[in-house]
N, CA and C atoms of all chains as a GROMACS GRO file, in nm:
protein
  594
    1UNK      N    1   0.085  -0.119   0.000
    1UNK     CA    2   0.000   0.000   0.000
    1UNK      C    3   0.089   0.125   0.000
    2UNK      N    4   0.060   0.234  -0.132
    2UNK     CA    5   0.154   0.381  -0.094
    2UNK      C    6   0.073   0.453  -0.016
    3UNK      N    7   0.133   0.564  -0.014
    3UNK     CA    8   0.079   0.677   0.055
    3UNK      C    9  -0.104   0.724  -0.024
    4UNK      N   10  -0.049   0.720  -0.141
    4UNK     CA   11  -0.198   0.806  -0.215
    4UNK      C   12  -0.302   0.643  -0.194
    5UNK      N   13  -0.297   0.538  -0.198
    5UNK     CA   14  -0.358   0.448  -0.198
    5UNK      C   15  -0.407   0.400  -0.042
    6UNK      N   16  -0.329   0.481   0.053
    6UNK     CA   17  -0.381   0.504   0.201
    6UNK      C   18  -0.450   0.631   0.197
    7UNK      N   19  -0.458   0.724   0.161
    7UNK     CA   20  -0.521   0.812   0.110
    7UNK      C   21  -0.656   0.767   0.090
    8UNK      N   22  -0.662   0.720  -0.005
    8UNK     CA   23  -0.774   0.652  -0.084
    8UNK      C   24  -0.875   0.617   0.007
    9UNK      N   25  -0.841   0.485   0.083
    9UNK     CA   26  -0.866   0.377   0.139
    9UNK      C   27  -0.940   0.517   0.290
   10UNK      N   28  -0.868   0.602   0.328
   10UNK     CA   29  -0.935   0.644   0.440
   10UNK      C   30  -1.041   0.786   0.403
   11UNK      N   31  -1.034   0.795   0.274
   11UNK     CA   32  -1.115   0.901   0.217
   11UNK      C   33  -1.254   0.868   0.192
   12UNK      N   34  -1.265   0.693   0.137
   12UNK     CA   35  -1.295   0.594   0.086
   12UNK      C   36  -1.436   0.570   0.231
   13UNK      N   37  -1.387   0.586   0.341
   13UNK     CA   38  -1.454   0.526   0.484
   13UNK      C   39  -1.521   0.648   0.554
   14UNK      N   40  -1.493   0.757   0.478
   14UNK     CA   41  -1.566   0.892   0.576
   14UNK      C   42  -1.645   0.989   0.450
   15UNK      N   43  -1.738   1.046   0.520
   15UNK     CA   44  -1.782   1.142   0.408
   15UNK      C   45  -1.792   1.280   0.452
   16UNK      N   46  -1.717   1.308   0.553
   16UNK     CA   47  -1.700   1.438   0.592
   16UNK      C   48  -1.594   1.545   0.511
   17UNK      N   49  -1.490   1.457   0.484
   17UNK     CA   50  -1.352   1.522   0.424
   17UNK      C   51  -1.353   1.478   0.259
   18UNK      N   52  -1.285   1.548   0.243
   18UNK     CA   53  -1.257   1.533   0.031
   18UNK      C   54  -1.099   1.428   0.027
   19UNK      N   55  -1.131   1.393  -0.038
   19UNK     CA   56  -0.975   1.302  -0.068
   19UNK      C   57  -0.860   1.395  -0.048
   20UNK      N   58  -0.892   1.549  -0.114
   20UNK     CA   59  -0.770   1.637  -0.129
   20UNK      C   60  -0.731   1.650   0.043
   21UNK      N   61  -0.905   1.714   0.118
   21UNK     CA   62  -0.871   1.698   0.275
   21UNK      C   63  -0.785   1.632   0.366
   22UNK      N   64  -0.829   1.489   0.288
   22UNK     CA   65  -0.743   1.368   0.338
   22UNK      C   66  -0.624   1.355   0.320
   23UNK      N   67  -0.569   1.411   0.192
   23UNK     CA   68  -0.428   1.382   0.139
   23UNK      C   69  -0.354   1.516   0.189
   24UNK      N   70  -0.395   1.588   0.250
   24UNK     CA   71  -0.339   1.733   0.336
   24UNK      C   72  -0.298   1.660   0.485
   25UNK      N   73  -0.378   1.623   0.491
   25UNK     CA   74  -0.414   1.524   0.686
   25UNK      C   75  -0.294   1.492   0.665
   26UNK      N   76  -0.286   1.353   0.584
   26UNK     CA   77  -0.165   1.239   0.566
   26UNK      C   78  -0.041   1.299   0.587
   27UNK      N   79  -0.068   1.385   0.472
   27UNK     CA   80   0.145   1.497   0.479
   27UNK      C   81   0.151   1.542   0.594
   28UNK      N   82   0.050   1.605   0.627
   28UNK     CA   83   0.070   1.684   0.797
   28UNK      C   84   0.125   1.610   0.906
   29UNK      N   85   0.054   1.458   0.922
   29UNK     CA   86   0.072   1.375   1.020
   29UNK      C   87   0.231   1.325   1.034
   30UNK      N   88   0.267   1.267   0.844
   30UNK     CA   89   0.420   1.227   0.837
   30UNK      C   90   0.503   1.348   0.851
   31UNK      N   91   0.442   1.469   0.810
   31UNK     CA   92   0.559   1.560   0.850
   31UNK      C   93   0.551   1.601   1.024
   32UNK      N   94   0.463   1.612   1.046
   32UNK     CA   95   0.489   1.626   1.223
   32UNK      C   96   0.562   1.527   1.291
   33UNK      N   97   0.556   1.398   1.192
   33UNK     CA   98   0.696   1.264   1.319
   33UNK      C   99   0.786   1.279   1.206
   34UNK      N  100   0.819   1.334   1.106
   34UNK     CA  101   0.954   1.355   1.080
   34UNK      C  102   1.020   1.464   1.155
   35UNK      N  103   0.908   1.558   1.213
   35UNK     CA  104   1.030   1.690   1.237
   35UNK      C  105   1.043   1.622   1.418
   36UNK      N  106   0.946   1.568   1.450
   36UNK     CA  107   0.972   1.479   1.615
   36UNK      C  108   1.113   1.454   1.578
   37UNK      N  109   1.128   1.386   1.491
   37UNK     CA  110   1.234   1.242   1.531
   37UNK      C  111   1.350   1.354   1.516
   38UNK      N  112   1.350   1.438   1.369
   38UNK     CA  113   1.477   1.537   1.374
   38UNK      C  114   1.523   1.598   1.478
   39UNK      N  115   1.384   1.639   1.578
   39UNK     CA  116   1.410   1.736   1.671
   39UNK      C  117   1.464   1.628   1.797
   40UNK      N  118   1.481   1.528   1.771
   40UNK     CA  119   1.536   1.421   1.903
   40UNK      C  120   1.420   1.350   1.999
   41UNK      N  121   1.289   1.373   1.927
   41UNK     CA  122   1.191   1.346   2.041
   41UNK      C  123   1.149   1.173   2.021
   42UNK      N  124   1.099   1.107   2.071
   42UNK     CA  125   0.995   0.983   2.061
   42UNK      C  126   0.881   1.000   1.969
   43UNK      N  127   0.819   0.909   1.922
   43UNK     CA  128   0.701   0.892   1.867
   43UNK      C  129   0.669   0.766   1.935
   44UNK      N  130   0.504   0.791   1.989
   44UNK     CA  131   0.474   0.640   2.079
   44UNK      C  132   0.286   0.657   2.056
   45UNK      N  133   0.318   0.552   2.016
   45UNK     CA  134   0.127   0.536   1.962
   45UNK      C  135   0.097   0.398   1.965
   46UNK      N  136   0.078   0.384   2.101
   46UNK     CA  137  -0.061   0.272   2.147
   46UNK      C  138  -0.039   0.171   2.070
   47UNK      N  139  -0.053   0.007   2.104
   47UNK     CA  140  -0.136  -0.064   1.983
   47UNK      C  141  -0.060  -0.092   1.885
   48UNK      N  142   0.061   0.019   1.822
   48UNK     CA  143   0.060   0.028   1.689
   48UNK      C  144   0.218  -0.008   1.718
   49UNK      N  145   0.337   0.090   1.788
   49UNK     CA  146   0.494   0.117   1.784
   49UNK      C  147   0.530   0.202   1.865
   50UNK      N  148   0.680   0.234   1.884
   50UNK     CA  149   0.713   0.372   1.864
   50UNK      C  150   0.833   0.361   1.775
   51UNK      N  151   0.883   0.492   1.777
   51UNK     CA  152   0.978   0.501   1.698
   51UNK      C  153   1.118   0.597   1.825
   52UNK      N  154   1.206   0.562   1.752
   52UNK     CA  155   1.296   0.686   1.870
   52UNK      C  156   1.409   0.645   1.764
   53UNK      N  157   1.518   0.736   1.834
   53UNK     CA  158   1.648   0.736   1.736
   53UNK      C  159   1.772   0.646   1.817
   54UNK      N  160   1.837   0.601   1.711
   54UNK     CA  161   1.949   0.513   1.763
   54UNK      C  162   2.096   0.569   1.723
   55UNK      N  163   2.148   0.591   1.840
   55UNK     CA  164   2.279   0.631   1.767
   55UNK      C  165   2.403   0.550   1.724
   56UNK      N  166   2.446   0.607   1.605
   56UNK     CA  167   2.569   0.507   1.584
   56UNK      C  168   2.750   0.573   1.569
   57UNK      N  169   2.825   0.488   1.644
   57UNK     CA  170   2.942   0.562   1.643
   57UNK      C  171   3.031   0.604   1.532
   58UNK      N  172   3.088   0.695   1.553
   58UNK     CA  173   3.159   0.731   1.428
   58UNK      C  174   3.285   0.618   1.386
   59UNK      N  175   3.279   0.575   1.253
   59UNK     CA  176   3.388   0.488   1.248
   59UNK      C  177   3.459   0.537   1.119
   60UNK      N  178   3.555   0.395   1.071
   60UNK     CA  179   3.614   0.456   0.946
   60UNK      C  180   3.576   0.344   0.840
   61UNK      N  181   3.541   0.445   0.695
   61UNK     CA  182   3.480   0.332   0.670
   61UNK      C  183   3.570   0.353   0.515
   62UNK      N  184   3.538   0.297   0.386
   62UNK     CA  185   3.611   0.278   0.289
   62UNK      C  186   3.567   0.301   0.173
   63UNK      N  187   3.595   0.373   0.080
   63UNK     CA  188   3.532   0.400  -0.077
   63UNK      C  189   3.561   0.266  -0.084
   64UNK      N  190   3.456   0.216  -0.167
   64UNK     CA  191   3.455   0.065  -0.214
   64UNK      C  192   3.537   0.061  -0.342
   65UNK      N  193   3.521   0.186  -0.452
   65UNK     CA  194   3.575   0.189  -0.584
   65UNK      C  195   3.756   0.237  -0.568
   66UNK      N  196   3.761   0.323  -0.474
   66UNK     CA  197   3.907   0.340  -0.465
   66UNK      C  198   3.981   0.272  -0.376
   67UNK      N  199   3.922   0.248  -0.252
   67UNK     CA  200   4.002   0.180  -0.124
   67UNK      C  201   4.033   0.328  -0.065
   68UNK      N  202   4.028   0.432  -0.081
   68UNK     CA  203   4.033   0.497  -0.022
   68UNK      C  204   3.962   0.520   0.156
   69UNK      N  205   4.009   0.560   0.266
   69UNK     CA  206   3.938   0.540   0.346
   69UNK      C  207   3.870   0.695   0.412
   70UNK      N  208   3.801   0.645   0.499
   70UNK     CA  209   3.686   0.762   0.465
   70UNK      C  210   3.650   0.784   0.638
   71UNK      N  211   3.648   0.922   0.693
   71UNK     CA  212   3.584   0.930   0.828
   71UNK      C  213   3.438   0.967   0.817
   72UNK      N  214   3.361   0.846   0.906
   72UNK     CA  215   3.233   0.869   0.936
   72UNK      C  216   3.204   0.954   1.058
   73UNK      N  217   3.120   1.036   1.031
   73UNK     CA  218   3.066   1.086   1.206
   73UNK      C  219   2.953   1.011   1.237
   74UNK      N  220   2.980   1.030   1.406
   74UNK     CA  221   2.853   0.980   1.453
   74UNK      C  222   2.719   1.020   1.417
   75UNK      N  223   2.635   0.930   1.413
   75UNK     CA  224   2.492   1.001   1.349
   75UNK      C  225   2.396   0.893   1.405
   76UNK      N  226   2.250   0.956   1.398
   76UNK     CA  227   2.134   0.917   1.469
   76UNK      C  228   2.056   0.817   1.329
   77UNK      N  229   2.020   0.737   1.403
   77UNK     CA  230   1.937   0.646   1.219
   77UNK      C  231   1.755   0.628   1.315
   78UNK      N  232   1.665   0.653   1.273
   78UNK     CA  233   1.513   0.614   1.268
   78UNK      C  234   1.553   0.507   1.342
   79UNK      N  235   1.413   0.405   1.413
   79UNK     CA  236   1.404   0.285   1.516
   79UNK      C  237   1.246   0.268   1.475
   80UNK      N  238   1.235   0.164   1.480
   80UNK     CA  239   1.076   0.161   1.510
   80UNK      C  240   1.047   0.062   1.574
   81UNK      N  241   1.018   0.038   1.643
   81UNK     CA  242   1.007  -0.097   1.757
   81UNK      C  243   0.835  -0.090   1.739
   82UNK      N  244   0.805  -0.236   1.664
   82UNK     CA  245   0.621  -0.250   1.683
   82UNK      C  246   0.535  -0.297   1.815
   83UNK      N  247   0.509  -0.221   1.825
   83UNK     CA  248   0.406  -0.247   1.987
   83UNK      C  249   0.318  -0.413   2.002
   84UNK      N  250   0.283  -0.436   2.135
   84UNK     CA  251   0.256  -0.536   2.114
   84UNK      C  252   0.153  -0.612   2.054
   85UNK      N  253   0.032  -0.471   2.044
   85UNK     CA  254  -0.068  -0.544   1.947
   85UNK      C  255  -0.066  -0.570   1.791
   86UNK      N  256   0.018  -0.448   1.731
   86UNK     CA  257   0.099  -0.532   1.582
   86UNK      C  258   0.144  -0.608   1.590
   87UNK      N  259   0.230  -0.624   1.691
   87UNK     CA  260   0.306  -0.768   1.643
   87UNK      C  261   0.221  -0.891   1.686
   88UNK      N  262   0.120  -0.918   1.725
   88UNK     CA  263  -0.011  -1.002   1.723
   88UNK      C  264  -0.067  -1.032   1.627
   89UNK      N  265  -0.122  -0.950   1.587
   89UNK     CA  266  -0.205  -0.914   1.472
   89UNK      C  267  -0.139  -0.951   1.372
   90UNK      N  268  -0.008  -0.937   1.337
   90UNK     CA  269   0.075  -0.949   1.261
   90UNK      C  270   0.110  -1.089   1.228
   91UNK      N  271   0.174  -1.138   1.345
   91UNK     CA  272   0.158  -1.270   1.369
   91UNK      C  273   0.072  -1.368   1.380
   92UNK      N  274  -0.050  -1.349   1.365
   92UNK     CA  275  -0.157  -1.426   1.392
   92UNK      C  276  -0.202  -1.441   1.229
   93UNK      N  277  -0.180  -1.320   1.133
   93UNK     CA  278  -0.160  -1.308   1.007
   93UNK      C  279  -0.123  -1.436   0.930
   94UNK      N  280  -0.028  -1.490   0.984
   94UNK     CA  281   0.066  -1.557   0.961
   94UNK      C  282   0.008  -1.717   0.952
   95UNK      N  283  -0.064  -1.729   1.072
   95UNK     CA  284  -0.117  -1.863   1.099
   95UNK      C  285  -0.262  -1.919   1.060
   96UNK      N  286  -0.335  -1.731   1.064
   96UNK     CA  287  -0.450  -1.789   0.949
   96UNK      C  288  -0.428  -1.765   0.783
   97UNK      N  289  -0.328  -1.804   0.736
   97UNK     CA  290  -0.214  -1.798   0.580
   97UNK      C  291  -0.304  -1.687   0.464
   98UNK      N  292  -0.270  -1.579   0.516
   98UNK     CA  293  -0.226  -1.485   0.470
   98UNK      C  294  -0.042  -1.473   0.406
   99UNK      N  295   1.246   1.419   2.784
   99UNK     CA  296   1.186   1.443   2.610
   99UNK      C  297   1.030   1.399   2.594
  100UNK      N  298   0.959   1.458   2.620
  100UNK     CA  299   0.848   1.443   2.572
  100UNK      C  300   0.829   1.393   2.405
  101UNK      N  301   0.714   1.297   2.443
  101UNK     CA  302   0.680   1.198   2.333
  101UNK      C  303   0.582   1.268   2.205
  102UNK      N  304   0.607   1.228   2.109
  102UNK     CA  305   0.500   1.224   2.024
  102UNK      C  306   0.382   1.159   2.068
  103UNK      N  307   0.258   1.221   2.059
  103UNK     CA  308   0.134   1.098   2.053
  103UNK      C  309   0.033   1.136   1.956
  104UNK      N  310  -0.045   1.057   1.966
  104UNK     CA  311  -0.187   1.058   1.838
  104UNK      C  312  -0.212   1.199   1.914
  105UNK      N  313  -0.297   1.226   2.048
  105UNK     CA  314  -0.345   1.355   2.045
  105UNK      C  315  -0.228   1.489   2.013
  106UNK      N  316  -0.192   1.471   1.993
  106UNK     CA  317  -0.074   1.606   1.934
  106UNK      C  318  -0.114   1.630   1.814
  107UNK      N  319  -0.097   1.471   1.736
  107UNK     CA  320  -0.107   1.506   1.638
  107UNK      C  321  -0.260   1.526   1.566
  108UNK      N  322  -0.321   1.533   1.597
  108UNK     CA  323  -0.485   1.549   1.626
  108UNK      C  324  -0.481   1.673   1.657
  109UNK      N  325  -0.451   1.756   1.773
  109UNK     CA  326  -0.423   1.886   1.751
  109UNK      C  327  -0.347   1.969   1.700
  110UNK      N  328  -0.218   1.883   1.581
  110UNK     CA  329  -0.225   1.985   1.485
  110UNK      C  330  -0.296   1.965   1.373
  111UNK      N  331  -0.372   1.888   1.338
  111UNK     CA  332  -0.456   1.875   1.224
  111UNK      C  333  -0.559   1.993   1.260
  112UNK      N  334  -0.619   2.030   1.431
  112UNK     CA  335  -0.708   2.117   1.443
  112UNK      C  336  -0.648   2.273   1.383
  113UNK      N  337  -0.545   2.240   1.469
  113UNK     CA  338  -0.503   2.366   1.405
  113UNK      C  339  -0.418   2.416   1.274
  114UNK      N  340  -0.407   2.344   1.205
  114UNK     CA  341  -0.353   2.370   1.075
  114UNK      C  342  -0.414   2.363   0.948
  115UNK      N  343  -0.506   2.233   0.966
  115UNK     CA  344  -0.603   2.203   0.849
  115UNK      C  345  -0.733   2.283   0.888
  116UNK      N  346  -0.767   2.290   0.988
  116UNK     CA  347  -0.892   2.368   1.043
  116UNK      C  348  -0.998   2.241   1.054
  117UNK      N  349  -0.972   2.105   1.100
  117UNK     CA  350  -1.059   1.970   1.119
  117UNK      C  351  -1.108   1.974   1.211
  118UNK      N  352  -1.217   1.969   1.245
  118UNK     CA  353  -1.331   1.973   1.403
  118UNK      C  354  -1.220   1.899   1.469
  119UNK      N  355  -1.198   1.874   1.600
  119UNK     CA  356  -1.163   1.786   1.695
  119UNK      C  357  -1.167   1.659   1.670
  120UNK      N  358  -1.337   1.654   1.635
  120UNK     CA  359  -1.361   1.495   1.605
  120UNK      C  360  -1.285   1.437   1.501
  121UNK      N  361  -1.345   1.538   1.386
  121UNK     CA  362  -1.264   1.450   1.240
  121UNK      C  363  -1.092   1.467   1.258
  122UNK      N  364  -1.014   1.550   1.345
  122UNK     CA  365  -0.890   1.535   1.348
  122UNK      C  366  -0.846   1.427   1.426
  123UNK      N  367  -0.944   1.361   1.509
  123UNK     CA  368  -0.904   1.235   1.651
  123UNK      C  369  -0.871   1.120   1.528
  124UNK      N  370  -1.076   1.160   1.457
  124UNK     CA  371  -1.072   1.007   1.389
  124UNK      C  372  -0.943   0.971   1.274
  125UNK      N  373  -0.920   1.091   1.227
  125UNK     CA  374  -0.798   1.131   1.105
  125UNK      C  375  -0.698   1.024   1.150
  126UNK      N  376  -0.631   1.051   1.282
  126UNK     CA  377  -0.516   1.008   1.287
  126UNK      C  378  -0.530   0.866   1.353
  127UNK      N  379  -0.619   0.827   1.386
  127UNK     CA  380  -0.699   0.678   1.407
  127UNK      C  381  -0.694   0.584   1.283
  128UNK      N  382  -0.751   0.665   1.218
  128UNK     CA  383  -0.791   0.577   1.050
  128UNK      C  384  -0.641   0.575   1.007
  129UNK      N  385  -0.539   0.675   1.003
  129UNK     CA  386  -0.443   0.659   0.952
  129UNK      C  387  -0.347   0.545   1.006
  130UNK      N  388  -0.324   0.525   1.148
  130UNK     CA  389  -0.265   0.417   1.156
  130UNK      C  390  -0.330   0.270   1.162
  131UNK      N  391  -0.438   0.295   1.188
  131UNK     CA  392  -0.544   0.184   1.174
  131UNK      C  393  -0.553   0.104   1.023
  132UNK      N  394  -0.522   0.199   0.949
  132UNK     CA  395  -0.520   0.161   0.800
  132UNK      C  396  -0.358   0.084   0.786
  133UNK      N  397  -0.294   0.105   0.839
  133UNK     CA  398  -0.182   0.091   0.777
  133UNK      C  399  -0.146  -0.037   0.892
  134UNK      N  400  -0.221  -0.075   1.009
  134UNK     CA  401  -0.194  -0.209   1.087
  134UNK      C  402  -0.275  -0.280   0.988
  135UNK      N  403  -0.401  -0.219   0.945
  135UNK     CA  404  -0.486  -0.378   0.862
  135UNK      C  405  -0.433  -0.419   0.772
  136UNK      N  406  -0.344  -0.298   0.688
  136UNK     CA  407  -0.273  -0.346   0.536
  136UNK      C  408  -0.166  -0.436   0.625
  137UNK      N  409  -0.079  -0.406   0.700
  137UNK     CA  410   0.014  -0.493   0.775
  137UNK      C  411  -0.038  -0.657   0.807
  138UNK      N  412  -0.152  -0.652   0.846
  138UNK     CA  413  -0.258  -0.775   0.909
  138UNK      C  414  -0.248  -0.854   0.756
  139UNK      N  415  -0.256  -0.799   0.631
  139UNK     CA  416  -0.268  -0.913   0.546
  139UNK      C  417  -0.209  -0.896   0.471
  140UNK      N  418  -0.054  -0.920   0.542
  140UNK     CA  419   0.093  -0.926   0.466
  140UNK      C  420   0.097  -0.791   0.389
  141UNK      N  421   0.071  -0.708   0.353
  141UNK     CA  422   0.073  -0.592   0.273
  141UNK      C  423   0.184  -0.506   0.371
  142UNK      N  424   0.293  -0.483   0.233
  142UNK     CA  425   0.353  -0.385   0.246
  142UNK      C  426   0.352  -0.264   0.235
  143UNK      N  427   0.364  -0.130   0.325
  143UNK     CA  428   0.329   0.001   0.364
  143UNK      C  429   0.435   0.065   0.331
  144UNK      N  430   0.398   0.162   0.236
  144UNK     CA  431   0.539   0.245   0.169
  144UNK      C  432   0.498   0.383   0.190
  145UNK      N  433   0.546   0.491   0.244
  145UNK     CA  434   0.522   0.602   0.256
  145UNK      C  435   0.638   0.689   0.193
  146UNK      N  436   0.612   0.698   0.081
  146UNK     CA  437   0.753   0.798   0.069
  146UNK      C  438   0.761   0.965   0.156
  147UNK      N  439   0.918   0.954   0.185
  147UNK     CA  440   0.994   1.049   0.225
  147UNK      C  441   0.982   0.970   0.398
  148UNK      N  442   0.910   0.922   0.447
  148UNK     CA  443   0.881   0.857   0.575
  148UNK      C  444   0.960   0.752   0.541
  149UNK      N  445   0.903   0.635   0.453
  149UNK     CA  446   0.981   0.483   0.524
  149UNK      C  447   0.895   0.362   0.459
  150UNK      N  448   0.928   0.260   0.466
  150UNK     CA  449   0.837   0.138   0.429
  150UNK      C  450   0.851   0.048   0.565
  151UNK      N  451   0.689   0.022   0.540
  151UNK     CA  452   0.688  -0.126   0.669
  151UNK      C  453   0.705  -0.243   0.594
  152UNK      N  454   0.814  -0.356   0.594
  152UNK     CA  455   0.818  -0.458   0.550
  152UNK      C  456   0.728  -0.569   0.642
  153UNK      N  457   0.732  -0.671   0.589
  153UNK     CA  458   0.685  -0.800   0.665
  153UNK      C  459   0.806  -0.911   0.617
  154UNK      N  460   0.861  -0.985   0.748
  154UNK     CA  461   0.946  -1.103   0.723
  154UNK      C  462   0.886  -1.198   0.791
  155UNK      N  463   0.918  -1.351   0.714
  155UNK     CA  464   0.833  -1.468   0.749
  155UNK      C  465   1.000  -1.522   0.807
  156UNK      N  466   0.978  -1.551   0.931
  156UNK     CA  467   1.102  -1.605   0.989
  156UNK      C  468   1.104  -1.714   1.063
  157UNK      N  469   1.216  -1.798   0.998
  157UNK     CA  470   1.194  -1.977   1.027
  157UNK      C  471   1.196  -1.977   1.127
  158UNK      N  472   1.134  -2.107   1.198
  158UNK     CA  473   1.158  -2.202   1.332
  158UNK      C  474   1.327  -2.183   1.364
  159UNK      N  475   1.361  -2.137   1.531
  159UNK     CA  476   1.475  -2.189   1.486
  159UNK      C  477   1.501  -2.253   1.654
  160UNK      N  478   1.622  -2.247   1.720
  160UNK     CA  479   1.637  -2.362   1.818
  160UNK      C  480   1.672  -2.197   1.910
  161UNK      N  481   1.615  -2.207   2.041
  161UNK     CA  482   1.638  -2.086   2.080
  161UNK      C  483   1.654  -2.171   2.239
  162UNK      N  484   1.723  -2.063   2.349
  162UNK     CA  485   1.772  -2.100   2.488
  162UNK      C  486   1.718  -2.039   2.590
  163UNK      N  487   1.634  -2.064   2.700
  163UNK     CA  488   1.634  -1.989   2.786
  163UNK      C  489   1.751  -1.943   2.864
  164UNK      N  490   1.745  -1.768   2.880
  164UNK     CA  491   1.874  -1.735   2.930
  164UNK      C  492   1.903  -1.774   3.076
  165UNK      N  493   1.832  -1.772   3.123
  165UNK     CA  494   1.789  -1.844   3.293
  165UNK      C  495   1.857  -1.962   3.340
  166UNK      N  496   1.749  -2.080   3.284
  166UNK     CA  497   1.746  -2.203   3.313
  166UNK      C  498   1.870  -2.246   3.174
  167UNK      N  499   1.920  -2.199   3.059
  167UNK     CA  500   1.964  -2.250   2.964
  167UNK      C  501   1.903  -2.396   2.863
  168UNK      N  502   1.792  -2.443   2.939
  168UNK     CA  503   1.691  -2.530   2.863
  168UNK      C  504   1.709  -2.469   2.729
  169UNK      N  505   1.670  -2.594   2.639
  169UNK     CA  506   1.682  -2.512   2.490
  169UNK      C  507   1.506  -2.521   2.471
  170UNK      N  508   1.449  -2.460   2.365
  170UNK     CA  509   1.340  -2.456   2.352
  170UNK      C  510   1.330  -2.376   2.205
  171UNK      N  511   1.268  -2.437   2.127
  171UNK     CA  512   1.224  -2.364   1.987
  171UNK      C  513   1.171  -2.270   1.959
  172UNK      N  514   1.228  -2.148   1.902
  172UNK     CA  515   1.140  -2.039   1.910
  172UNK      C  516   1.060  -2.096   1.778
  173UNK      N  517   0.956  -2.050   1.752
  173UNK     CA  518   0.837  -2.087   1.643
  173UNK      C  519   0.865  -1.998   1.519
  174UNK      N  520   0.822  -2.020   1.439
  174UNK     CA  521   0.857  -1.939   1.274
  174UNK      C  522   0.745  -1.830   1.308
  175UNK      N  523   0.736  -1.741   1.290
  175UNK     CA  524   0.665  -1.641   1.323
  175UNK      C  525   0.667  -1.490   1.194
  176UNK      N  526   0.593  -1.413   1.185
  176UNK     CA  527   0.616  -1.305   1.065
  176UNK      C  528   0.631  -1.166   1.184
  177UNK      N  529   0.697  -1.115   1.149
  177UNK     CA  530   0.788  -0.946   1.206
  177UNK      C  531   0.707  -0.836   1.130
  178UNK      N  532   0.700  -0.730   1.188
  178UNK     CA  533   0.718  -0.578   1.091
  178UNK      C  534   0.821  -0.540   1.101
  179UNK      N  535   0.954  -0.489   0.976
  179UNK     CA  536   1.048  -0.414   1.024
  179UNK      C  537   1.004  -0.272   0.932
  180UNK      N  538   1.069  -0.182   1.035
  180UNK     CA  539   1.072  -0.027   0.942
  180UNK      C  540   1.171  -0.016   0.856
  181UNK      N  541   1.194   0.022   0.760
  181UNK     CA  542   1.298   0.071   0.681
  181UNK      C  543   1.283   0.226   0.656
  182UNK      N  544   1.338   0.344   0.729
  182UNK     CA  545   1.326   0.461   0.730
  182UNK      C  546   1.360   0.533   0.538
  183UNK      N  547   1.322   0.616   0.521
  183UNK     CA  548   1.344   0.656   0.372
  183UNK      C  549   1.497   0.760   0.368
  184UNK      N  550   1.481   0.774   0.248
  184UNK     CA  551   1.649   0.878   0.236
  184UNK      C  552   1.612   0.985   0.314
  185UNK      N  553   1.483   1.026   0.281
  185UNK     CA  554   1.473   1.164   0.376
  185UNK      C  555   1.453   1.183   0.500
  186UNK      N  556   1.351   1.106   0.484
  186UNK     CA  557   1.392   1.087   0.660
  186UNK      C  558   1.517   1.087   0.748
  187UNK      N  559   1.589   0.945   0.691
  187UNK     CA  560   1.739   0.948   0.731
  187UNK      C  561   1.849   1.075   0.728
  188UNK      N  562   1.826   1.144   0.661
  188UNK     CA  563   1.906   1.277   0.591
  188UNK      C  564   1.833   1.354   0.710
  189UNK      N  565   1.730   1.334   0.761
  189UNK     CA  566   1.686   1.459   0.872
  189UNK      C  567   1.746   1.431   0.993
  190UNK      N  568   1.709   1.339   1.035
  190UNK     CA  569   1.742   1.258   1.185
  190UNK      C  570   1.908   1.281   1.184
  191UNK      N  571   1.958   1.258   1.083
  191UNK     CA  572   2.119   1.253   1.074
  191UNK      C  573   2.201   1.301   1.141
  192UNK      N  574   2.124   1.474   1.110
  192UNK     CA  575   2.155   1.585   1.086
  192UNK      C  576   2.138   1.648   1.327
  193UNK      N  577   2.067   1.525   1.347
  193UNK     CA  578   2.043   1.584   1.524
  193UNK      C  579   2.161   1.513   1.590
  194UNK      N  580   2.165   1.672   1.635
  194UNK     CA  581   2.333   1.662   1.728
  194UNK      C  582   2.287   1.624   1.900
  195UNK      N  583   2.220   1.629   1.887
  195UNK     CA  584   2.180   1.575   2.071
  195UNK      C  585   2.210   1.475   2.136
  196UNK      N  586   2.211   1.457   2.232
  196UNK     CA  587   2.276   1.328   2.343
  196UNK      C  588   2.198   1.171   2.308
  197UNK      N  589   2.224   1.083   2.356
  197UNK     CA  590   2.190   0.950   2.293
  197UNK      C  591   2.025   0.967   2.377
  198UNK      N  592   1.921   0.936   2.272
  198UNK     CA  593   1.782   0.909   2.360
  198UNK      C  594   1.821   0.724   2.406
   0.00000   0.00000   0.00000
């Protein structure tokens, strides 16, 4: 499923909002936990995950085409750890064969 | 550090899109709600500039209690992993702050 096809699907279930409504919502929502996570914060939603940042140390790493070697800085990468009712749901997916 | 949650983000849909309360609660309800059911039947969730939710089907394998050291089988079971997008990654990168 993309983004415009989640779009769809929740535009699809309400008749209050216009698809365009809906597809304003969507960007708003992903851009408010992108600027969380930039800004160093958590994202934690019930049911579903959270997300938080993981840091990784600076090392040295290597142009693959030259061998040249290369300093990395430390930097933060996305996390998403799925909560426990996805990973149920998810799993249970599994056993009625989906 | 205060957390992200659904009502935040529910109140900025009030205040940005101009969405009653209600339709901004249900907004961000349906949105992840939609995207656990596509998860529920193996469907993969791609959001560009955000990230994709994969699904992995992962074998039986021989697993230990750390305790007792008994061995015991963990079961083949299916995962969600995130895979964050370039942009995303390129944002987060970029935060100089202490380890959360």
């Amino acid at each position: 499923m993309t983004k415009s096809e989640l779009v769809e699907l929740i535009a699809s279930k309400q008749t209050q909002l216009s698809v365009k409504d809906v597809e304003l919502a969507v960007k708003t929502i992903i851009e408010h936990m992108s600027q969380s996570l930039a800004e160093g914060h958590r994202i934690e939603i019930r049911g579903f995950g959270s997300f938080s940042l993981h840091h990784r140390a600076a090392r040295t790493g290597r142009n693959p085409k030259t061998g040249d070697s290369v300093k990395l800085p430390a930097k933060f990468v996305p996390h998403f750890k799925p909560g426990k009712e996805l990973r149920e749901q998810v799993n249970d997916s599994m056993k009625s064969g989906y | 550090m205060a957390a992200l949650t659904k009502a935040e983000m529910a109140e900025r849909l009030y205040e940005e899109l101009g969405l009653n309360k209600r339709e901004a609660k249900e907004m961000v309800e349906a949105f992840f709600g939609e995207i656990r059911d596509a998860l529920s039947h193996n469907e993969q969730v791609k959001l560009s500039g955000f990230g994709n939710f994969d699904l992995r089907d992962k074998k039986e394998r021989p697993g230990r209690n750390p305790k007792t050291g008994e061995e015991i089988p963990i079961c083949a079971r299916r995962v969600v992993t995130f895979r964050p997008g370039q942009k995303l990654k390129q944002k987060v990168e970029a935060y100089a702050g202490t380890q959360s």
